[in-house]
Residue frames relative to the residue before (quaternion, step in Angstrom):
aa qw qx qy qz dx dy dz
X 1.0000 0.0000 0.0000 0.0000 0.00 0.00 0.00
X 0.2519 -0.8085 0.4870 0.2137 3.53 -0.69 0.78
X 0.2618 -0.8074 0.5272 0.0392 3.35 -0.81 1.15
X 0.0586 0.7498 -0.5832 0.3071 3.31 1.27 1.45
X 0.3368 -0.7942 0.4611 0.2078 3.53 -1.01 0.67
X 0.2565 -0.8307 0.4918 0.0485 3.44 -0.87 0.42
X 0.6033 -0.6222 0.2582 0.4269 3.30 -0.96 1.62
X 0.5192 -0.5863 0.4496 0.4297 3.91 -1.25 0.39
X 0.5543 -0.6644 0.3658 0.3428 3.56 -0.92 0.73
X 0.5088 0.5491 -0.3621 0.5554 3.28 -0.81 0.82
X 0.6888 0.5599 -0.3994 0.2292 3.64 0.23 -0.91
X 0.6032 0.3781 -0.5069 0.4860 3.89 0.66 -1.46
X 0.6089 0.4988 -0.5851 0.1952 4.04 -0.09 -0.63
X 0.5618 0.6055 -0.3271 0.4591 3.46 0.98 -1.65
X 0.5840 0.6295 -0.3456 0.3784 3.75 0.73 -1.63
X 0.7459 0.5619 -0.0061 0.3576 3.36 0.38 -1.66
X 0.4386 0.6814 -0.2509 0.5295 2.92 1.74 -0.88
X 0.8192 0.4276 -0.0830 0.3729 3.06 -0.04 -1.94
X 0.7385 0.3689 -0.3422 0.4487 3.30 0.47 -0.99
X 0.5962 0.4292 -0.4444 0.5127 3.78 0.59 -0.62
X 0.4681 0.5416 -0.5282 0.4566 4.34 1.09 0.23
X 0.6635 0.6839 -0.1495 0.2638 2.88 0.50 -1.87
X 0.6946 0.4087 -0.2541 0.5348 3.11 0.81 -1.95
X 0.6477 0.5892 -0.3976 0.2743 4.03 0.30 -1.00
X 0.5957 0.6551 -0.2378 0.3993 3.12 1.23 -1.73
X 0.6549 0.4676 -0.3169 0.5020 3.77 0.77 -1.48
X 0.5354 0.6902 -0.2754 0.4014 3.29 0.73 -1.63
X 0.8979 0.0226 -0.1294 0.4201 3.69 0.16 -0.52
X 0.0172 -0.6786 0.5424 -0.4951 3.10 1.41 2.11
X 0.3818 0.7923 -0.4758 -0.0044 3.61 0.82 0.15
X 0.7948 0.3360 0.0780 0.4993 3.26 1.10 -1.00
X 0.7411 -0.5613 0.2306 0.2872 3.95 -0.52 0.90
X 0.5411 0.5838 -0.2687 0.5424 2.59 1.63 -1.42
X 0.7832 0.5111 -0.1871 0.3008 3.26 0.26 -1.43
X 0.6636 0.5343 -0.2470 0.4616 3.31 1.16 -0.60
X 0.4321 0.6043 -0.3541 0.5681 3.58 1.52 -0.86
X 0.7663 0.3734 -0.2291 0.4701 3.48 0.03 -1.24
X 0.6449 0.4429 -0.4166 0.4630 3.87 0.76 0.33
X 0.8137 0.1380 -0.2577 0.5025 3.17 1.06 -0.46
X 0.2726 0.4528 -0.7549 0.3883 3.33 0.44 1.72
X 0.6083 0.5977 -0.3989 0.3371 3.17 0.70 -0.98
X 0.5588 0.5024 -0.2397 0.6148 3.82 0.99 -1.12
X 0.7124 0.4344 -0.3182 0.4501 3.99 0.36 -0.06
X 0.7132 0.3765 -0.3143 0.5009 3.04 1.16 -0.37
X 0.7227 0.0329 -0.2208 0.6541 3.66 1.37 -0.34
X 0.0453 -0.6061 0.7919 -0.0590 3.68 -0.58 1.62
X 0.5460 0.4257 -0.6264 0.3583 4.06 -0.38 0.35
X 0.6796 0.4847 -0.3094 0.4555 3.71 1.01 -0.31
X 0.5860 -0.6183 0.4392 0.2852 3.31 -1.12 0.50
X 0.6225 -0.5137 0.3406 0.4822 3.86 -0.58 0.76
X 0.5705 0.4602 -0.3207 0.5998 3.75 0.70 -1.32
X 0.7717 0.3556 -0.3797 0.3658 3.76 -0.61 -1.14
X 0.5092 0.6517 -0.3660 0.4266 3.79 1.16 -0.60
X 0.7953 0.4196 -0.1534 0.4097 3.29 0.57 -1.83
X 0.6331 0.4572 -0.4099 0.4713 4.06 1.53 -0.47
X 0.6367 0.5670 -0.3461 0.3916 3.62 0.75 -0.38
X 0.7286 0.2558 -0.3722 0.5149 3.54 0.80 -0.56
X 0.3068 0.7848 -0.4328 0.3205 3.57 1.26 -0.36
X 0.8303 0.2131 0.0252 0.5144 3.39 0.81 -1.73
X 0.4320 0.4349 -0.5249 0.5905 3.68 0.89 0.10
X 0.5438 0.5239 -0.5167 0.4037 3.96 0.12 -0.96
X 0.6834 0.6432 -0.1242 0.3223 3.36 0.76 -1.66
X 0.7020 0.4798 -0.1769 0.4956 3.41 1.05 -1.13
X 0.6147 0.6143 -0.2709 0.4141 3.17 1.29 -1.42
X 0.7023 0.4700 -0.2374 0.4791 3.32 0.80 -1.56
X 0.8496 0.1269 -0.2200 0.4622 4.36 0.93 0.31
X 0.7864 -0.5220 0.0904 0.3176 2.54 1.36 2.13
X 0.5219 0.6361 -0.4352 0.3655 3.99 1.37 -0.36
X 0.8528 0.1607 -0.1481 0.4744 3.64 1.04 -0.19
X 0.5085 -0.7670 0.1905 0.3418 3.35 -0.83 0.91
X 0.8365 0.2715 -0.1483 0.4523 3.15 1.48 -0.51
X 0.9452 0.0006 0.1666 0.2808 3.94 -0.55 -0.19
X 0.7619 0.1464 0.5504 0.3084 1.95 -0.62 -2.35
X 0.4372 -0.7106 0.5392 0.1151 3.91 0.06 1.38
X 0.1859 -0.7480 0.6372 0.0042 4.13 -0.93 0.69
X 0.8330 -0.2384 0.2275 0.4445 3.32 0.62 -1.18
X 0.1646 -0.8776 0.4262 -0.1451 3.46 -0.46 1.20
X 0.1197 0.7287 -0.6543 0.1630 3.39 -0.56 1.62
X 0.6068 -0.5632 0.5002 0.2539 3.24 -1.83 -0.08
X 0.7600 -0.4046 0.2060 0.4650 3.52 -1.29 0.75
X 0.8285 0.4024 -0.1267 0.3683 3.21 0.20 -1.24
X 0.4858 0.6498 -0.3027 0.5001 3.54 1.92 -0.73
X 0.6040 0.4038 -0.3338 0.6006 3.95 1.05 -1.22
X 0.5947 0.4213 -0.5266 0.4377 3.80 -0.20 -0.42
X 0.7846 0.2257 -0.3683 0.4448 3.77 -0.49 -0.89
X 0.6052 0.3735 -0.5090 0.4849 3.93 0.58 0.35
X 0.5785 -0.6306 0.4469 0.2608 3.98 0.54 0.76
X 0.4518 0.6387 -0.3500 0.5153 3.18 1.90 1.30
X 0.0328 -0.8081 0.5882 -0.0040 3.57 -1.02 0.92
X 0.5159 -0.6178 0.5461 0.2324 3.35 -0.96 1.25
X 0.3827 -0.6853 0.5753 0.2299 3.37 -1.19 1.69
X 0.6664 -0.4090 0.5334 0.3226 3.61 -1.46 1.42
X 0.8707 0.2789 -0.2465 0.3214 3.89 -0.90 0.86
X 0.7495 0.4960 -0.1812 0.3992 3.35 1.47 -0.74
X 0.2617 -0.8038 0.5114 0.1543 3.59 -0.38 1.24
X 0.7154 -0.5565 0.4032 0.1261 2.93 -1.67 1.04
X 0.3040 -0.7422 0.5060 0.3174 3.70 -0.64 0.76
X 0.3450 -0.7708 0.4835 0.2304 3.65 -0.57 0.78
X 0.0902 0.7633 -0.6394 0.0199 3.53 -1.03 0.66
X 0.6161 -0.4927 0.4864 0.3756 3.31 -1.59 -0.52
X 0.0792 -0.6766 0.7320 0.0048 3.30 -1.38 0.93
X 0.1736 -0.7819 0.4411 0.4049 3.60 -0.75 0.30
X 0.6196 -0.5699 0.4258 0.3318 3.32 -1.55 0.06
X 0.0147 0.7885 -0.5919 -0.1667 3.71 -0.41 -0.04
X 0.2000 -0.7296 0.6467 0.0972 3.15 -2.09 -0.10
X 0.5731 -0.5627 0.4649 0.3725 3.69 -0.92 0.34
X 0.1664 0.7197 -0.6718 -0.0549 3.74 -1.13 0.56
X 0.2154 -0.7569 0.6016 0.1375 3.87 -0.91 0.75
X 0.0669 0.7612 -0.6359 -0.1084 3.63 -1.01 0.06
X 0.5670 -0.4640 0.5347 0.4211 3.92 -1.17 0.24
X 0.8503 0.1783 -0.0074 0.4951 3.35 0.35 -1.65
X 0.3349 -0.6071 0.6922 0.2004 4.14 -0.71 0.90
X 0.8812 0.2149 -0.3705 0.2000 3.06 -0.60 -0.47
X 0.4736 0.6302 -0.3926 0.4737 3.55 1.32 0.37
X 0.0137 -0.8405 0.5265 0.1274 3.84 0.19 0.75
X 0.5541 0.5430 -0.4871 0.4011 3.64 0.59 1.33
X 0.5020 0.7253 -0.3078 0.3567 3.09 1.96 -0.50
X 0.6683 0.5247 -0.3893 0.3556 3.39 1.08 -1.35
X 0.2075 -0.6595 0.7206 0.0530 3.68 -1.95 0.57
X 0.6486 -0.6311 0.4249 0.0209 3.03 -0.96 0.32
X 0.1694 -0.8515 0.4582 0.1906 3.67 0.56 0.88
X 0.3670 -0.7600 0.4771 0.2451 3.12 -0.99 0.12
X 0.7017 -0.4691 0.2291 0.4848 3.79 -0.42 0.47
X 0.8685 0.1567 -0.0804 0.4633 3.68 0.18 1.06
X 0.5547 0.5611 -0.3436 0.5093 3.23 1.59 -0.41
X 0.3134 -0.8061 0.4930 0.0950 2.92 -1.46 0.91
X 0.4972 -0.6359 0.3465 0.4778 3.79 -0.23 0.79
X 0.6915 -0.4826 0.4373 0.3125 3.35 -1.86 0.26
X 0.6482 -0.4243 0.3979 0.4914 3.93 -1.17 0.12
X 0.9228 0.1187 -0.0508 0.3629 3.53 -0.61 1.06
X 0.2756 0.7725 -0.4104 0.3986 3.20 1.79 0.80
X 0.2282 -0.6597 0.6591 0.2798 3.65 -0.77 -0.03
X 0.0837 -0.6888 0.7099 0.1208 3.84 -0.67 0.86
X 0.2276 0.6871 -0.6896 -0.0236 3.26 -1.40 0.63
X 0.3976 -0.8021 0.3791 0.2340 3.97 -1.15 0.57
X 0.4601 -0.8082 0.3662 -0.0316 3.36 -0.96 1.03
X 0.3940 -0.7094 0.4990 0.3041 3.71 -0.11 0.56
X 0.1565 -0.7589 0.6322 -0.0051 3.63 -0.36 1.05
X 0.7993 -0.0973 0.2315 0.5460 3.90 0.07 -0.78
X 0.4526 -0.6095 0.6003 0.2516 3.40 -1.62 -0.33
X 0.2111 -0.6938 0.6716 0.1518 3.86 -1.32 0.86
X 0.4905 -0.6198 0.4983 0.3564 2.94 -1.33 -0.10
X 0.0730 0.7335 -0.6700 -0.0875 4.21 -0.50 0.45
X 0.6659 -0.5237 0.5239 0.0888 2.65 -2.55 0.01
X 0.1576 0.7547 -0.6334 -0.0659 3.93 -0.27 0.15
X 0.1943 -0.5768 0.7550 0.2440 3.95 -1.58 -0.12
X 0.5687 -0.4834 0.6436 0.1693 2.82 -1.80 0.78
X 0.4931 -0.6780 0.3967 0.3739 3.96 -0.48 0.45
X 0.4715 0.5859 -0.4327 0.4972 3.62 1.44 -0.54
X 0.7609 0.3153 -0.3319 0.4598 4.24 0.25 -0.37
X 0.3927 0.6187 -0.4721 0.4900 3.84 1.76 0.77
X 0.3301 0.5906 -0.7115 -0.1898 3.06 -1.54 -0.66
X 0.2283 0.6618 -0.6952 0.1632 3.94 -1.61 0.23
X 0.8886 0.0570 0.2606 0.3730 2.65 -1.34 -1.38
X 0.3395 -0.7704 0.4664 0.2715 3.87 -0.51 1.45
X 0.3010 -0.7214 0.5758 0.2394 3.98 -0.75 1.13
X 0.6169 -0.5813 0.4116 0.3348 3.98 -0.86 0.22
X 0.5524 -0.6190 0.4851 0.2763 3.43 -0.85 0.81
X 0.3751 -0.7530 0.5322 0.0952 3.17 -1.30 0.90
X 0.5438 -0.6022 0.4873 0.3227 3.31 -0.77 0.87
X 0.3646 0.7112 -0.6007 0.0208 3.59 -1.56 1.22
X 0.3563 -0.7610 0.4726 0.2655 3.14 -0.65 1.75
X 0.4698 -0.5606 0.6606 0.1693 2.84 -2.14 0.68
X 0.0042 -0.7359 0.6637 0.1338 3.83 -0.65 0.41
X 0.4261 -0.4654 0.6881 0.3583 3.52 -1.94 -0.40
X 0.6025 -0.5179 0.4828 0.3684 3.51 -1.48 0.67
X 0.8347 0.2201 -0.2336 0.4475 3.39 -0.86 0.93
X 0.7244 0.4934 -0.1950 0.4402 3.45 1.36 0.26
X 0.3149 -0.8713 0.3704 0.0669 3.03 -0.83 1.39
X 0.7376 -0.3456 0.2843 0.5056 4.12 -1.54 0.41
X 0.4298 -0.6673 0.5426 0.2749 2.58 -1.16 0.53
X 0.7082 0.1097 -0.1525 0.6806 3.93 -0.42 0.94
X 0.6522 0.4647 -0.5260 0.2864 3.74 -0.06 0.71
X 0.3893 0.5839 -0.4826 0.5240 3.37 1.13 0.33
X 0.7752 0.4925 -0.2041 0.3389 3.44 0.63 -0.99
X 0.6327 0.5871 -0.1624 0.4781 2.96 1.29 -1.11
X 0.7520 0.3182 -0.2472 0.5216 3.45 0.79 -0.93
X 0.4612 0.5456 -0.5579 0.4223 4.04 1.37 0.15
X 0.4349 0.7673 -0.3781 0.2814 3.52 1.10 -1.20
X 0.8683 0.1963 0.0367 0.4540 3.00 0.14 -2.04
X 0.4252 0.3680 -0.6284 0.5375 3.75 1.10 0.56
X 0.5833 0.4672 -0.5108 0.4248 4.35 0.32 -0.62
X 0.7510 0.4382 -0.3920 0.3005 3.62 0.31 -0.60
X 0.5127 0.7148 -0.2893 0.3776 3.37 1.47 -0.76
X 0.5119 -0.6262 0.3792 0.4495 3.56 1.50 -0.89
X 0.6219 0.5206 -0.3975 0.4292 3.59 1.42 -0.01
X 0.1722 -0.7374 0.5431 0.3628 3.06 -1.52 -0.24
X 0.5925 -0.6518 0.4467 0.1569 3.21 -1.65 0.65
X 0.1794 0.7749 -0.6040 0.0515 3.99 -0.41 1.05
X 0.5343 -0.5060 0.5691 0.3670 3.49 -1.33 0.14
X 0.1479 0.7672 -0.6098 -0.1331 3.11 -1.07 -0.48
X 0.6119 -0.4800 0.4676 0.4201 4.20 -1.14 0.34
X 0.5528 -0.5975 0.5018 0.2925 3.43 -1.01 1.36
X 0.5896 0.3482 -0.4823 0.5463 4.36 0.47 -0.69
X 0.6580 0.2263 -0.5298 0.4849 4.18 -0.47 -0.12
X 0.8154 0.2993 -0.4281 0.2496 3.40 -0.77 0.54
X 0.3976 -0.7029 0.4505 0.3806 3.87 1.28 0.84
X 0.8986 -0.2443 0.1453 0.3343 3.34 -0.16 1.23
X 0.6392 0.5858 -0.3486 0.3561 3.36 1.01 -0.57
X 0.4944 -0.5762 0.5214 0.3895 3.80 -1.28 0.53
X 0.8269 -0.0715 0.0716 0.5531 3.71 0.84 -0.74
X 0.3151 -0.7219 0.6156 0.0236 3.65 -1.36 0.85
X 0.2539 0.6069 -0.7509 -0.0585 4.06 -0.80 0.60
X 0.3171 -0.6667 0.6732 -0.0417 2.63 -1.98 1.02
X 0.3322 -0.8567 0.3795 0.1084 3.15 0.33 2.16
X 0.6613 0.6444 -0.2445 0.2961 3.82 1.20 -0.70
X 0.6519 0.4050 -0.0663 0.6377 2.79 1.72 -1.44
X 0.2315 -0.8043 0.4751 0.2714 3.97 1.00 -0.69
X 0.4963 0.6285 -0.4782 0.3606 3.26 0.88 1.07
X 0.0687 -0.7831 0.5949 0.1677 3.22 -0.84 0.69
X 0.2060 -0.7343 0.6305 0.1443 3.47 -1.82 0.73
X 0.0311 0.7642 -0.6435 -0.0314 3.12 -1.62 0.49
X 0.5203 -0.6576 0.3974 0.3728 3.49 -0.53 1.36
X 0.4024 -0.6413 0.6192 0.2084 3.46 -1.79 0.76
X 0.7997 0.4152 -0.3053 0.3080 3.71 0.77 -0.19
X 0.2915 0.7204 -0.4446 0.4453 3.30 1.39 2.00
X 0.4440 -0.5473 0.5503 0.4478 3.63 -1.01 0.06
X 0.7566 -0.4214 0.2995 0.4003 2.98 -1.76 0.64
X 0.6676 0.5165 -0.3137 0.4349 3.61 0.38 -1.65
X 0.7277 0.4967 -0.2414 0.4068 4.00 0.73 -0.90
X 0.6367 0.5117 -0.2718 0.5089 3.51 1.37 -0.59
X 0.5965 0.4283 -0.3804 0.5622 3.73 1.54 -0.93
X 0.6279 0.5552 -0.4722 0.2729 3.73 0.38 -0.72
X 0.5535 0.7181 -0.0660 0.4167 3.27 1.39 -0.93
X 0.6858 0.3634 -0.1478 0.6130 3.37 1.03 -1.13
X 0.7240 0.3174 -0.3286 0.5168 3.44 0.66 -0.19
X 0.7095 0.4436 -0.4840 0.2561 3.48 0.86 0.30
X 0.3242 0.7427 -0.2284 0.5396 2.77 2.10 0.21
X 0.5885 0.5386 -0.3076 0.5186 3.45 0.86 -1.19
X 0.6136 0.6978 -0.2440 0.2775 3.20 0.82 -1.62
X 0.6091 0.5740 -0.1312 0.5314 3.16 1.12 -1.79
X 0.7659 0.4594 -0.2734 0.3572 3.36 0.33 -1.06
X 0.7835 0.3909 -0.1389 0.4625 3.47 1.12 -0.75
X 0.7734 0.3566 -0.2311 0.4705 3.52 1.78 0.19
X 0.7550 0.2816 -0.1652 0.5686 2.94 1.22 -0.59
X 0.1302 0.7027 -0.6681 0.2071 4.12 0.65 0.08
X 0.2277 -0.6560 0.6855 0.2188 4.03 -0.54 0.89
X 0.8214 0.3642 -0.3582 0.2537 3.82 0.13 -0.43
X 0.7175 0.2363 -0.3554 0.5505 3.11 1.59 1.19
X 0.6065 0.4829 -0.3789 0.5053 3.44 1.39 0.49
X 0.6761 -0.3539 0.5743 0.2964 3.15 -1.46 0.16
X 0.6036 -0.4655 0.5289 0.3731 3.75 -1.03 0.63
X 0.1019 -0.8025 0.5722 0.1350 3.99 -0.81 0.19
X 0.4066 -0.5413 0.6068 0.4165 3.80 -0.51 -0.01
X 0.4522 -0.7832 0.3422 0.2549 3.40 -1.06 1.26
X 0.4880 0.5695 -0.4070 0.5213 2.81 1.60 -1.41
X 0.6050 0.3341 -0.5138 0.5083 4.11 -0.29 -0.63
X 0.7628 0.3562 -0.4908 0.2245 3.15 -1.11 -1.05
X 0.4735 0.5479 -0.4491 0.5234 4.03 1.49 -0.96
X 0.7053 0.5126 -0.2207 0.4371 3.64 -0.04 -0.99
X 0.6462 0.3182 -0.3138 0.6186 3.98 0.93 -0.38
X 0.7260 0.3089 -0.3166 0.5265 4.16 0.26 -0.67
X 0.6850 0.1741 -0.5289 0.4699 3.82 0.17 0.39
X 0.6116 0.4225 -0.4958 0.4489 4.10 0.55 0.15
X 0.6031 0.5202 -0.4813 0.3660 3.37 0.51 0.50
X 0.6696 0.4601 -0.2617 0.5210 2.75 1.11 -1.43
X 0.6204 0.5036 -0.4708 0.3739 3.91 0.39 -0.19
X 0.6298 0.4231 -0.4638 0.4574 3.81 0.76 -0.89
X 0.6354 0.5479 -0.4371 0.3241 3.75 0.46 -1.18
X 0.6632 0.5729 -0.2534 0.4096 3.50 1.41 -0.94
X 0.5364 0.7090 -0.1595 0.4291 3.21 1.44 -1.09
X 0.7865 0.3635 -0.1007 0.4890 3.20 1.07 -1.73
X 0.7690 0.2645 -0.3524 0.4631 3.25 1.16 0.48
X 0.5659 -0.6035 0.2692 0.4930 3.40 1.11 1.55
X 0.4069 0.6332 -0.6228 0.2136 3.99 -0.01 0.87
X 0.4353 -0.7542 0.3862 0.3041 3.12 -1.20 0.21
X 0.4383 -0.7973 0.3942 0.1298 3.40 -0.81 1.33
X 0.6636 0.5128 -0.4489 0.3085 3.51 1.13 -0.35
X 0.3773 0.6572 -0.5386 0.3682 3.56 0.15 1.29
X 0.5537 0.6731 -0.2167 0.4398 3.11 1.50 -1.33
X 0.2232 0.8923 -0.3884 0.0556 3.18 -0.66 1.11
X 0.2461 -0.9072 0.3219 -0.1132 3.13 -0.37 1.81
X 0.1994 -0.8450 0.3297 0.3707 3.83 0.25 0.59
X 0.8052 -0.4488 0.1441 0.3599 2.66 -1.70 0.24
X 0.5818 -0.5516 0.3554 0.4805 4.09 -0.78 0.68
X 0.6220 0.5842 -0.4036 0.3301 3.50 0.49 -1.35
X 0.8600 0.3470 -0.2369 0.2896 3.47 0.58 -0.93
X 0.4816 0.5448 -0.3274 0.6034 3.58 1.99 0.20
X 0.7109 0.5103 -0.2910 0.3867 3.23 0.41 -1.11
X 0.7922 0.3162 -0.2877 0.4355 3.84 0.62 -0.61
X 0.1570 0.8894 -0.3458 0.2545 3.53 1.38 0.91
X 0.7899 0.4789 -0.0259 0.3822 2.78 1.10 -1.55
X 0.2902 -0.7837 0.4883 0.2512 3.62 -0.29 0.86
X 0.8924 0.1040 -0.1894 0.3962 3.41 -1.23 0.99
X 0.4679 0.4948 -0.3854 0.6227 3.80 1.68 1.14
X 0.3275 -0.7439 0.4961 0.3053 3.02 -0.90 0.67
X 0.6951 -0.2279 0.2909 0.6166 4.42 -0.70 -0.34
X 0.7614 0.4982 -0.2652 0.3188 3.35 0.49 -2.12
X 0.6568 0.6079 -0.1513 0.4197 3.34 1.00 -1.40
X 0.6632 0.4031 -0.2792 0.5655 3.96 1.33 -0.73
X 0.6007 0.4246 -0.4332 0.5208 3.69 1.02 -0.86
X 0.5391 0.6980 -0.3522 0.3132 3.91 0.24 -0.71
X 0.7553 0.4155 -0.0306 0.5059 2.97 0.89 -1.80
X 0.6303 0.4359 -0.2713 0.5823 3.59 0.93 -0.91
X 0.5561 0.5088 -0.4506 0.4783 3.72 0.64 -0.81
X 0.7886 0.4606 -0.2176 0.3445 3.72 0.24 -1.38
X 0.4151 0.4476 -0.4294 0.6656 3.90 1.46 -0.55
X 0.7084 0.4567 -0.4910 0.2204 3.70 -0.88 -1.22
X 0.6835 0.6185 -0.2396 0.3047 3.09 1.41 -1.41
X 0.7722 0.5332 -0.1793 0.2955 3.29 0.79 -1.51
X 0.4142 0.7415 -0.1784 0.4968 2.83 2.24 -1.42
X 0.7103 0.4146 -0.1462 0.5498 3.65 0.33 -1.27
X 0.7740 0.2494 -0.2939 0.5023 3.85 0.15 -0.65
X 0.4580 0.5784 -0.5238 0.4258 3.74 0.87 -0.12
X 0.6074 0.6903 -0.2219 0.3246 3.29 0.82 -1.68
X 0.8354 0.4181 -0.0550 0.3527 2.92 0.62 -2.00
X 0.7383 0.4594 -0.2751 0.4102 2.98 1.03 -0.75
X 0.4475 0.6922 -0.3074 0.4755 3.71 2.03 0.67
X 0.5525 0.6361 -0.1775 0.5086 3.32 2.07 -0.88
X 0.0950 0.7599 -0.5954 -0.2428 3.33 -0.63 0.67
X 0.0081 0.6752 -0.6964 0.2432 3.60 -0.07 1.66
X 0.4842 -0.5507 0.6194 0.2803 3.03 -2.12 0.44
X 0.4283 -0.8203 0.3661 -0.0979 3.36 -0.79 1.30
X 0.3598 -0.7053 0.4997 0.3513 3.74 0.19 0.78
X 0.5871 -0.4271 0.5008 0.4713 4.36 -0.96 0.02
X 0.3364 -0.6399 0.6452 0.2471 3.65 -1.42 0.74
X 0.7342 -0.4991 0.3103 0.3400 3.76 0.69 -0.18
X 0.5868 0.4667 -0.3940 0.5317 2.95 1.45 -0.47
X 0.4668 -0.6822 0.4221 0.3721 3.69 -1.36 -0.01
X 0.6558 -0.4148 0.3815 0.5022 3.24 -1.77 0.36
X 0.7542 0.4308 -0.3468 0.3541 3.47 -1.65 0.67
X 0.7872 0.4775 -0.1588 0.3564 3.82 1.25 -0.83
X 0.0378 -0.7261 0.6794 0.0985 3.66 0.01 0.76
X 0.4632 -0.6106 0.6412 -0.0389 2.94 -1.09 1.95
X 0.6205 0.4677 -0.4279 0.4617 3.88 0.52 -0.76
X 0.7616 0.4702 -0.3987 0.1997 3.32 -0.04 -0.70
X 0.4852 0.7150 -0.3309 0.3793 3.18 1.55 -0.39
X 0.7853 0.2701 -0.1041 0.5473 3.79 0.92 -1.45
X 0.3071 0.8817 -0.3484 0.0829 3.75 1.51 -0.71
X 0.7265 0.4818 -0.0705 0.4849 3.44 1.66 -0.60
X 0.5298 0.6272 -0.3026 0.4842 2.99 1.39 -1.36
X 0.7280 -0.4499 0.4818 0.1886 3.49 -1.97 0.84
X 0.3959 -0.5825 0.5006 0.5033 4.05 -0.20 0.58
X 0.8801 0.2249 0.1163 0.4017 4.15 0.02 -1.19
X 0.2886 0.6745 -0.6700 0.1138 3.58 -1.08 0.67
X 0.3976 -0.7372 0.5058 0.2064 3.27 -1.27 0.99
X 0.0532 -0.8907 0.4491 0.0454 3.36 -1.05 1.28
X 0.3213 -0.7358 0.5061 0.3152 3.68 -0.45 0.46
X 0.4674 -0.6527 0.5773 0.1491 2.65 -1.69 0.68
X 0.5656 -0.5522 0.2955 0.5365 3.48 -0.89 -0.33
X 0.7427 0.5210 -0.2720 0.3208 3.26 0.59 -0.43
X 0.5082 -0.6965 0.2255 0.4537 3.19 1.72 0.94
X 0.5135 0.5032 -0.5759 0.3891 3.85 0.88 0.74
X 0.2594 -0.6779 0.6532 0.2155 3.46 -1.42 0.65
X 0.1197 -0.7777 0.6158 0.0413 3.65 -1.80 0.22
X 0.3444 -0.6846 0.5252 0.3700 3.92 -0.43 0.37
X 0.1251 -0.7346 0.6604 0.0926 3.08 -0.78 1.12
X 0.0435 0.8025 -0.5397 -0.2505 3.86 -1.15 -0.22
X 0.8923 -0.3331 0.2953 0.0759 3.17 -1.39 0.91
X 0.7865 0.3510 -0.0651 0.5040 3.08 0.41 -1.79
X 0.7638 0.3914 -0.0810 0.5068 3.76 1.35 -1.02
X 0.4830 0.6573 -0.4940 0.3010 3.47 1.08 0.01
């Protein structure tokens, strides 16, 4: 008898659930405006996956709007058992925001470096004399988090948000992000706003130089450099794929907003068109599927970034006290999972 295991019953509904969230949430990405406001929202939790970002405020939005929370807008988000060891207890009435967690499983192999070798334990079996066991992302479940508004206990530590003047920038993020356009292999010059036909900044992937007018405020010259950065890490033609421009515009100023985001700047300058007209670019993707995918680059792109900066930092959403890594630290970067409705999606691990 095989004692393979089997999702817990109940799930494709939960599954189904989510994605018909999911799909709604993207779905009304209609407009710049709106998108900006998703990926503050993604700036404030980049430990989450663009999707896992967009079901949580999806449904706090939800709660908010029949009074179950007091405010908006989501702060911080853990799991049932995550608020207990912070000397936190879910308040007696308030449902969990469902999202995706993935599922894993054990796989052993004699030989690692042969990736046909590995098999698949079975629920208790133990590997052979000299097996390497390691565990794998197999699919996605559905889990629970609360928002810290549906907590109460034990006070959690305040989070660091900088205050700026209008037209002023982090401290050390100008620097930080020259750093890591110097490490990239380019170099970094100013240049007068008339040599560059209008533009705020110019990289110039042949020559590896990147420009960025000198006759901006500070806060306008960092926005810049990170959309530039942006460029440099997504769209480099001599290691990418061709991009849709209008996207690739649309990925280097949504980077450059979360990086901007995450250090308490203001974003309503940023300006991004509308989704409808980027999103249906793409041959054989649907809108939902390009915002998804772009949502999820912007993301990683930005926390790769950030997490190179040694700047003070706005909270990522998780709370004080939780290392989130340890949770996925093992798990496989990717595994494709179906849904119920017989679509599949790459989900990863590390970002769920």
């Amino acid at each position: 008898m095989s004692t393979k295991p089997v999702p817990h019953q109940g799930w494709d509904t939960k599954l189904d659930e989510i994605h018909k969230d999911l799909v709604a949430s993207v779905e009304s990405l209609v407009s710049g405006e709106k998108w900006k406001r998703a990926l503050e929202f993604a700036a404030r939790f980049r430990t989450r996956s663009f999707n896992n970002t967009m079901l949580i405020c999806w449904q706090h939005e939800a709660a908010y709007r029949r009074g179950r929370v007091p405010e908006p807008f989501p702060t911080q988000v853990a799991g049932f058992k995550q608020w207990q060891a912070l000397g936190r207890r879910v308040l007696a009435g308030q449902a969990g925001y469902m999202i995706l967690a993935p599922r894993t499983a054990r796989f052993s192999t004699p030989e690692p470096t042969d990736p046909g070798s590995w098999r698949r334990l079975e629920r208790g079996e133990r590997p052979r004399p000299g097996e390497v066991v390691r565990p794998r992302m197999i699919g996605v479940r559905p889990a629970y988090v609360w928002d810290v508004s549906q907590t109460d206990g034990a006070p959690l530590p305040s989070l660091p948000m900088p205050h700026l003047l209008s037209g002023e920038a982090p401290v050390g993020l100008w620097d930080g992000l020259a750093d890591v356009v110097r490490a990239e292999g380019y170099r970094l010059t100013a240049a007068d706003g008339s040599l560059l036909g209008g533009a705020n900044g110019v990289t110039d992937f042949g020559s590896r130089v990147v420009q960025v007018r000198s006759d901006m405020d500070a806060a306008a010259q960092v926005k810049t450099l990170a959309h530039e950065l942006a460029h440099i890490r997504l769209h480099d033609p001599t290691t990418d794929a061709a991009i849709h421009r209008g996207i690739g515009e649309v990925e280097a100023e949504s980077v450059a907003l979360i990086i901007g985001a995450a250090h308490g700047m203001d974003t309503s300058s940023y300006t991004i068109p509308y989704v409808s007209t980027w999103a249906t670019s793409v041959k054989e993707r649907t809108p939902v599927e390009v915002v998804q995918e772009a949502g999820e680059r912007v993301r990683r792109a930005a926390v790769a970034i950030l997490n190179l900066l040694p700047t003070s930092q706005v909270g990522a959403g998780a709370s004080p006290g939780l290392d989130r890594s340890k949770i996925t630290r093992n798990a496989v970067p990717t595994a494709l999972a179906s849904l119920p409705n017989g679509e599949s999606h790459r989900v990863d691990a590390r970002s769920l």
